[in-house]
C-alpha positions in Angstrom: -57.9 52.1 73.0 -59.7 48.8 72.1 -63.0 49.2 70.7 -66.1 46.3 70.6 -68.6 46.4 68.0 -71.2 43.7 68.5 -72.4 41.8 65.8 -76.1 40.2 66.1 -78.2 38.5 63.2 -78.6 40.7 60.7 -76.3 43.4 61.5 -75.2 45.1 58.5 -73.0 48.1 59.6 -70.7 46.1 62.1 -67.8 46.3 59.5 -68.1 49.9 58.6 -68.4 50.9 62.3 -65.1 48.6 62.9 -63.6 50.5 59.7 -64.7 53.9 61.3 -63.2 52.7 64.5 -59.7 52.2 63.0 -59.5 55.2 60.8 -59.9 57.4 64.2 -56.8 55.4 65.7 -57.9 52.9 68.0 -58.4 48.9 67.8 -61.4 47.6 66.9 -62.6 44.3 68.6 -65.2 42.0 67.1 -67.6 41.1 69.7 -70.6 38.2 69.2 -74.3 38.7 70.4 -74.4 35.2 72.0 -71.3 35.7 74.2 -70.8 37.1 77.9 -67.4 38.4 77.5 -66.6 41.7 76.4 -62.8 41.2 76.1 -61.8 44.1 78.3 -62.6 46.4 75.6 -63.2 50.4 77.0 -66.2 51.1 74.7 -68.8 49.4 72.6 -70.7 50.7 69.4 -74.0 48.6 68.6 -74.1 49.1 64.6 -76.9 49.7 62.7 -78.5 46.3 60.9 -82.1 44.7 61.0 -80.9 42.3 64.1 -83.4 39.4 64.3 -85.4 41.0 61.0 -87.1 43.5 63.1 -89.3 41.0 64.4 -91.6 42.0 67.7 -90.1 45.6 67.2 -87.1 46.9 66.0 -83.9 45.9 68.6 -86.3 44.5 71.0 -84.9 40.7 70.4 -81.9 41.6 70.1 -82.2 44.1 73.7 -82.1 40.8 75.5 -79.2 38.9 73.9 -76.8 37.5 76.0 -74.5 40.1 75.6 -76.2 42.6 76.1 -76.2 41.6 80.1 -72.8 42.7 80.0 -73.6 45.8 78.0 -75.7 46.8 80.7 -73.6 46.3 83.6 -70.5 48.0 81.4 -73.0 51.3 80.8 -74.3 51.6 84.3 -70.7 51.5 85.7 -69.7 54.4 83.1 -68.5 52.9 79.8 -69.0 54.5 76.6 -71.8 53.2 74.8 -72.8 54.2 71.1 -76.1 52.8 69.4 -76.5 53.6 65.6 -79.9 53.2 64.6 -80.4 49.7 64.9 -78.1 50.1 68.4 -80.0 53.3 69.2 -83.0 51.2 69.1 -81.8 48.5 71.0 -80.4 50.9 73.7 -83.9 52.1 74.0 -85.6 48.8 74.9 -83.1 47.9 76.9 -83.7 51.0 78.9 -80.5 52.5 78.2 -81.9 55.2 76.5 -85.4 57.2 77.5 -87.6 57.1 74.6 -88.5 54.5 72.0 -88.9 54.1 67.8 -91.8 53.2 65.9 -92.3 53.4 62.2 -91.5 56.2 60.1 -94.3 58.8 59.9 -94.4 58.4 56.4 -94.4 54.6 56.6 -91.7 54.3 53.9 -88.2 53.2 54.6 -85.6 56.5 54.1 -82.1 56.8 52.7 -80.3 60.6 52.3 -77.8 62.8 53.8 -79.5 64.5 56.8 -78.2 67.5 58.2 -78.1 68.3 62.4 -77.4 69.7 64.7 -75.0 69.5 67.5 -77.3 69.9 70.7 -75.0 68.5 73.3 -71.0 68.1 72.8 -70.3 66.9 76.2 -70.8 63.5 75.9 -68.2 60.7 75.7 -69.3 60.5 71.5 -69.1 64.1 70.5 -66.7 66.4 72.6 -64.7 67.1 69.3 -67.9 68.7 68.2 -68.9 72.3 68.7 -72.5 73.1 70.2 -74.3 74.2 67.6 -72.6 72.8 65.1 -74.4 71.6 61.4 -73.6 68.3 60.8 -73.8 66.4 57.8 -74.3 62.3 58.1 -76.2 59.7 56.0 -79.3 58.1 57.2 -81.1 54.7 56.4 -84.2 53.7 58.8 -87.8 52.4 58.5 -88.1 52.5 62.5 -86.6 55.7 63.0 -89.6 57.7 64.6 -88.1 59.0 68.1 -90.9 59.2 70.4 -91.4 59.4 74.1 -94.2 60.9 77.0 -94.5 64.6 78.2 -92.9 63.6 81.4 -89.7 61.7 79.2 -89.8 64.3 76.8 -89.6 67.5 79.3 -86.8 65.4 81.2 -84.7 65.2 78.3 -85.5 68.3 77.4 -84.4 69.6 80.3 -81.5 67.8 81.0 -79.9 68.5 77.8 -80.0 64.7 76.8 -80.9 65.7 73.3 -77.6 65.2 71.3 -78.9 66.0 67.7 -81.8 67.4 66.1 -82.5 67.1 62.7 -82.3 70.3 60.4 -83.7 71.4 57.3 -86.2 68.7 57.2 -87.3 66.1 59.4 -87.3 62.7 57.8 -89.3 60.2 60.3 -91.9 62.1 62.1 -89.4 61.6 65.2 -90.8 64.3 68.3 -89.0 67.7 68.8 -87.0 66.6 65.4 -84.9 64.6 67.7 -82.0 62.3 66.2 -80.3 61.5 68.9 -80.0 61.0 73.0 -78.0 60.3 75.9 -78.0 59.2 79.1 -78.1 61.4 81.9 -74.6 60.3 82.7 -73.4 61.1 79.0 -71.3 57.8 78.3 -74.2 56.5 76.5 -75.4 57.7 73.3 -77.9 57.1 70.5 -78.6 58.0 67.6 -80.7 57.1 64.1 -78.0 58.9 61.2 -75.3 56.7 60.5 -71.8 58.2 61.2 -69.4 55.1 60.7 -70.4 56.2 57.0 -69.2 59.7 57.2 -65.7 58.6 58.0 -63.3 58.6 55.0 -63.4 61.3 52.2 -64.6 59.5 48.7 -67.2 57.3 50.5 -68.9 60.5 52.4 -71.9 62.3 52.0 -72.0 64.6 49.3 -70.5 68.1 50.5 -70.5 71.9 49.1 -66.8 71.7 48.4 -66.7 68.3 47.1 -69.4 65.2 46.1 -68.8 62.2 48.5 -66.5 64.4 50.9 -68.0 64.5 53.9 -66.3 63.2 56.8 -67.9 64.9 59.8 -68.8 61.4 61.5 -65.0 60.6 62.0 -65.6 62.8 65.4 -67.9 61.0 66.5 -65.1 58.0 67.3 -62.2 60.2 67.6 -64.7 62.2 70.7 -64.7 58.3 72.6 -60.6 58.4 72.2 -60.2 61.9 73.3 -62.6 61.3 76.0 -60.8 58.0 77.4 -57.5 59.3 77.1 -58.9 62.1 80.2 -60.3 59.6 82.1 
């Protein structure tokens, strides 16, 4: 399974995400923000990043890249599509995603391991999860406020688009302590944590057992493989 991970101006996670991508067995592809081919790869990850400094608002420039045309098209017509924080924001502006970001309640910039919860393992990112599972993956955001309408928010809600809540505490302010969403269709996913850095024990999150153990974001790519070999 080949793999694209997008690369915009300022994106700072592109490498780890193409690390995670290989470590769960599949080919990562390098793809560039200012081209219209996706190579004929059979998912995408948008890493996380400051893409175009967060000017205007976080992923909005970088929602209407040339690229991301082809994103579009790719998610509508079913492909698996994963947005870490910087992607999770671009995914919202571009309408991929209900909901938007604005700045952290706090209005400080956040970095620690944040626990969640597995809302919804059905998706094309997290069928090797268990419902209800307690997750453990780092997190780094100034933006990272999920908010949306009543009418968004009950539709969500309903539909079981909420992937992730955050537990134990909720570090942004973000509505209904959501981390992360999907589609209705399920192939596209966002979410704020950062799971290409939760891939590889020694460079984890700390863990009960073990400091700098934690690998629980490796499912998050192996989920797209398992999920492509079925289809």
């Amino acid at each position: 399974m080949r793999i694209g991970v997008i690369t915009f101006p300022g994106s700072l996670d592109d490498r780890d995400a193409q690390r995670a991508i290989r470590l769960a067995g599949a080919e990562p592809v390098a793809l560039w923000h200012g081209d219209h081919d996706l190579h004929g790869v059979d998912a995408i990850v948008l890493p996380g990043g400051f893409s175009y400094g967060d000017y205007l608002r976080a992923g909005a420039i970088a929602s209407h890249a040339p690229i991301m045309a082809e994103v579009i098209d790719a998610a509508n017509a079913g492909m698996p599509v994963l947005g870490i924080c910087n992607g999770f924001q671009m995914l919202a502006e571009a309408r991929l995603l209900p909901g938007a970001h604005t700045r952290n309640a706090h209005q400080q910039f956040i970095r620690r391991d944040q626990k969640l919860r597995v809302e919804n393992n059905r998706t094309a990112w997290t069928n090797q999860f268990a419902e209800g599972a307690e997750i453990v993956i780092p997190l780094k955001n100034a933006d990272g406020r999920f908010v949306a309408d009543a009418e968004t928010m009950a539709r969500i809600e309903g539909n079981g688009q909420v992937v992730f809540r955050y537990l134990d505490v909720n570090p942004n302010g973000s509505m209904n302590d959501i981390a992360g969403v999907s589609n209705e269709r399920g192939n596209v996913v966002g979410l704020m944590p950062h799971p290409e850095h939760a891939t590889e024990a020694g460079f984890g999150p700390n863990m009960p057992d073990a400091m700098r153990s934690g690998t629980d974001g490796l499912r998050f790519f192996t989920s797209v493989i398992a999920a492509f070999a079925r289809s």
